[in-house]
C-alpha positions in Angstrom: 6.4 97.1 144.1 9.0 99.3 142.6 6.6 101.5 141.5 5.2 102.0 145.3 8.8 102.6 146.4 9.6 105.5 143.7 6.1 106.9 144.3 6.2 108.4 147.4 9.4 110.4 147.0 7.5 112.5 144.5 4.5 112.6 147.0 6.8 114.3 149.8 8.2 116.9 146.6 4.9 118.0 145.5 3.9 118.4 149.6 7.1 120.5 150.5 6.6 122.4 146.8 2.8 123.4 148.0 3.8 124.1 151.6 6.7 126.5 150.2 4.1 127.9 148.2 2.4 128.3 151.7 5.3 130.3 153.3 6.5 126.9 154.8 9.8 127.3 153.7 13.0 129.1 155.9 16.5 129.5 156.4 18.8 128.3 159.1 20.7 131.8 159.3 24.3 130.4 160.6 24.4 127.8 156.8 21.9 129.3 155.0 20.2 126.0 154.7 16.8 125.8 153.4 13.7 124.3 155.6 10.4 123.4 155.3 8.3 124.0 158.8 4.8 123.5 159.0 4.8 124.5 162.8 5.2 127.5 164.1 7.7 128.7 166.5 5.1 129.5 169.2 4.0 126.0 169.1 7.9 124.7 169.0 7.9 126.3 172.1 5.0 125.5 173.8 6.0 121.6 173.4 9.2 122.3 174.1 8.2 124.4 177.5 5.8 121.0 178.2 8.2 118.8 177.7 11.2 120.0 180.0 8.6 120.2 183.2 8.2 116.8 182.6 11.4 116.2 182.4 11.7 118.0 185.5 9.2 116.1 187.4 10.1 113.2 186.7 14.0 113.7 187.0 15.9 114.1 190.0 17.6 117.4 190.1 20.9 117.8 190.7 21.9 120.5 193.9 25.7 120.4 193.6 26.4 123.6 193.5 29.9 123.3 191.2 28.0 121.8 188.6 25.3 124.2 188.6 27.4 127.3 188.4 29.6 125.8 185.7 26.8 124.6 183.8 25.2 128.5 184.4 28.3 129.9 183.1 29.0 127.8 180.1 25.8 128.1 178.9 24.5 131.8 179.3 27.9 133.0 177.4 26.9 130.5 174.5 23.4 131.3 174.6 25.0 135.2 174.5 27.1 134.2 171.1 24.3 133.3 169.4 23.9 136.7 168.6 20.2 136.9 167.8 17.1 136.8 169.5 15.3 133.7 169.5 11.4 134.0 169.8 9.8 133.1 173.1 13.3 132.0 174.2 13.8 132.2 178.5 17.1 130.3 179.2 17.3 128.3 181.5 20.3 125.6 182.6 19.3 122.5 184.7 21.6 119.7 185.8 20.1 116.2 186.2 21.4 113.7 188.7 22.2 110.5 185.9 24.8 108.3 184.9 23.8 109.3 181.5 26.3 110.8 179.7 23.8 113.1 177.4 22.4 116.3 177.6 19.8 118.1 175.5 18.1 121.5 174.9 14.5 122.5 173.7 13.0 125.4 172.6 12.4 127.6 174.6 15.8 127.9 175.7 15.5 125.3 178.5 19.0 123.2 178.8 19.9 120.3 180.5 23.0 118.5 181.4 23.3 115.3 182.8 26.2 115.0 186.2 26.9 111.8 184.0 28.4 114.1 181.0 29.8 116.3 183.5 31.8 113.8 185.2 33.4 112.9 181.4 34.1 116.5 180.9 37.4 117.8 181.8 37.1 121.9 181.2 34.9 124.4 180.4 35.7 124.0 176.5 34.5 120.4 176.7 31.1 121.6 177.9 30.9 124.5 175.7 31.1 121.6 172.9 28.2 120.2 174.2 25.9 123.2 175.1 26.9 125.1 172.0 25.6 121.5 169.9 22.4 121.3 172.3 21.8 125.1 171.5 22.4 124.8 167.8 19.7 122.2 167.4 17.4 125.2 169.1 18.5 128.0 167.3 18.0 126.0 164.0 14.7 125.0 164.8 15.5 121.0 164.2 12.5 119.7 166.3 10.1 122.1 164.5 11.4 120.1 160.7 11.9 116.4 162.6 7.7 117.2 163.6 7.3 118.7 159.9 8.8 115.4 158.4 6.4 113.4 160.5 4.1 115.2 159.5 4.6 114.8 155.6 5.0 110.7 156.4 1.9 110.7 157.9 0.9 112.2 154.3 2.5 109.8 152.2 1.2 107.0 154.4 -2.5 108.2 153.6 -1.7 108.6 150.6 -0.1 105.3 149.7 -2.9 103.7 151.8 -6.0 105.7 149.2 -4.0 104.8 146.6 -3.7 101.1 147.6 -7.9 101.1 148.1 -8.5 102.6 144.3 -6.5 99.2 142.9 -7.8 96.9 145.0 -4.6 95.5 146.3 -5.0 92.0 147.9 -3.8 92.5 151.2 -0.3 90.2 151.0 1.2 93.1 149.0 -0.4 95.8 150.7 1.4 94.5 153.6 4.6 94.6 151.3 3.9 97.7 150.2 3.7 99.3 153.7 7.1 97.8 155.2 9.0 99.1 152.0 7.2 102.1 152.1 7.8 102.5 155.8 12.0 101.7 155.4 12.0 103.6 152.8 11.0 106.6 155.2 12.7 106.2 157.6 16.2 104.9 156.0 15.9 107.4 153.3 14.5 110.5 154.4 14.2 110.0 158.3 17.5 109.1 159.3 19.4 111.2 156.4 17.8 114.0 158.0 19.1 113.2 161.5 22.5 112.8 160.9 22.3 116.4 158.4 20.9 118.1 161.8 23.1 116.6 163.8 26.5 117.5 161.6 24.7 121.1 161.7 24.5 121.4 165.3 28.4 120.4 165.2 28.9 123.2 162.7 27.0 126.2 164.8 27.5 124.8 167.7 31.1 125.1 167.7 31.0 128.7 166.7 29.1 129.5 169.1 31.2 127.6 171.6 34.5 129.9 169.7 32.4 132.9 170.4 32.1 132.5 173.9 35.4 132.0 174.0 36.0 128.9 174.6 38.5 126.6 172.4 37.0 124.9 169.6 40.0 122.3 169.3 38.1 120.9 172.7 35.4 119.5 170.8 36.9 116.5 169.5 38.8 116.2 172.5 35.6 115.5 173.9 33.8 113.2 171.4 36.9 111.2 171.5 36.3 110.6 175.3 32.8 110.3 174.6 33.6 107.3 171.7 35.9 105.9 174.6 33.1 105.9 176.9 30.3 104.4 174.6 32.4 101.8 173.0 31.8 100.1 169.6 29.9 97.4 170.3 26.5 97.3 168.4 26.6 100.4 167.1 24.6 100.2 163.6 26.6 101.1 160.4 26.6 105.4 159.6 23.4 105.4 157.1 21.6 103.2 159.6 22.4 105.6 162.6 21.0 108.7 163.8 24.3 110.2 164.1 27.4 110.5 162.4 29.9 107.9 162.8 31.9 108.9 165.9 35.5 109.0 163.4 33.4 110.9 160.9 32.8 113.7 163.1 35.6 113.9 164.8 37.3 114.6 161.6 35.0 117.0 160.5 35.2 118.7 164.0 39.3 118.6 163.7 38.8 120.0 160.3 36.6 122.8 161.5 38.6 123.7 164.4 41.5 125.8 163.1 39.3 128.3 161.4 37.8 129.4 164.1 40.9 130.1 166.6 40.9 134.0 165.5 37.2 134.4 166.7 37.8 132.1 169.9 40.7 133.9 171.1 39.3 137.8 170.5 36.0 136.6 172.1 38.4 134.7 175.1 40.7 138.4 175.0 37.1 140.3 175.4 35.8 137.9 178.5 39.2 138.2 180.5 38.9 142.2 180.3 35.6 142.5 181.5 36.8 139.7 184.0 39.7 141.9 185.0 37.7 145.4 185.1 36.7 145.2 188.8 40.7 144.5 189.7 41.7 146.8 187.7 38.9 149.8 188.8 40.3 149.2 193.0 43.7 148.9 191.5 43.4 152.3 189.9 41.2 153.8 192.4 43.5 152.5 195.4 44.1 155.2 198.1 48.0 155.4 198.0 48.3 155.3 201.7 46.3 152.3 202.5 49.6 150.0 200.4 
């Protein structure tokens, strides 16, 4: 049985070493982390365009107009500080009428925000935490690798499953064999992965939030709030979880935080002027007889 659980780590090697081989294999641009994808991005986009007008449908939609426009504004200045063009990307910003306190973004470029988040919000910078992760995930392509991973399970599954037939395995320890191998997934590839995409989201995300000027230091502001909210209870140990522990990246957002002030507060500098241009243009261009 030991055997069955070392195997299949060298199974998903030898698949991501052929489908690198294949041109499988990327680069998230803001860490210069590498990637296997075995979809492309026409068909991230396609399932991600499918699944937010099902979301849409089956969601109510929210029409206070406060939310909207600060939703609208938060999000098209991050979507702006990304500061590439995303293929196939056509943002758009829905709020959802929920008590969830969630929101998500697909590619695409389709974002939504839940009034339940937006109630726990208490600035702009708060949201611009929570867009700027959302976005992240996008811009990084993370659904595209979580489908690739599945993908190479569902290899290693078949795989385990031929190899199982060609010894004869009584079917006891083929059924031991497929729980370990199945935990073994998901524990130590599966979940691992989860918690490095979601840390990487925290890590873009808040530049992005920095360079639509909005204050990074409001991001663990918020995910304090947010551990307030969600309490403890229940909640599985870190390597068990799909996300970092809540003090974990709170740290690691504190930690963060300081080093992009300089880039928050030009980009905050540049937003105010063009704010201020159509004062200052009637200002300037004032008839001095009409004071």
């Amino acid at each position: 049985m030991i055997a069955m659980t070392i195997r299949p780590t060298g199974i998903v090697s030898l698949i991501a070493l052929l489908a690198c081989g294949w041109s499988g294999c990327t680069t998230v641009p803001e860490t210069g982390r590498s990637q296997l994808l075995l979809i492309s991005a026409e068909q991230e986009t396609a399932m991600g365009l499918s699944a937010f007008s099902q979301i849409k449908q089956e969601e109510p939609i929210s029409t206070n107009k406060m939310a909207i426009d600060q939703v609208n504004r938060v999000g098209r200045r991050i979507a702006a500080s990304v500061g590439r063009e995303l293929p196939h990307a056509e943002w758009e910003f829905v709020v959802f009428e929920s008590e969830q306190l969630n929101a998500f973004a697909l590619p695409g470029g389709k974002v939504g925000v839940y009034t339940g988040l937006l109630e726990l919000v208490e600035s702009d910078d708060e949201l611009a935490a929570v867009i700027g992760h959302e976005i992240a995930h996008v811009t990084s392509r993370h659904s595209g690798e979580r489908v690739t991973q599945q993908m190479m399970a569902g290899a290693v599954a078949l795989g385990a499953e031929v190899y199982m037939e060609s010894e004869d395995m009584a079917s006891s320890d083929r059924w031991v064999a497929r729980t370990l191998l199945g935990a073994g997934t998901q524990v130590g590839v599966m979940l691992p992965f989860s918690r490095l995409h979601e840390t990487e989201a925290d890590v873009i995300g808040l530049r992005f939030a920095a360079g639509a000027g909005y204050d990074p230091r409001a991001a663990a502001t918020f995910w304090q709030k947010m551990k307030a909210a969600s309490g403890e209870g229940g909640r599985p140990p870190e390597f068990l979880s799909t996300h970092p522990s809540p003090d974990n990246r709170i740290a690691r957002l504190q930690e963060l935080a300081p080093a992009l002030l300089p880039l928050y507060r030009e980009a905050k500098a540049k937003f105010e002027a063009l704010e201020m241009e159509p004062i200052m243009d009637r200002e300037i261009g004032a008839d001095p007889g009409n004071k």
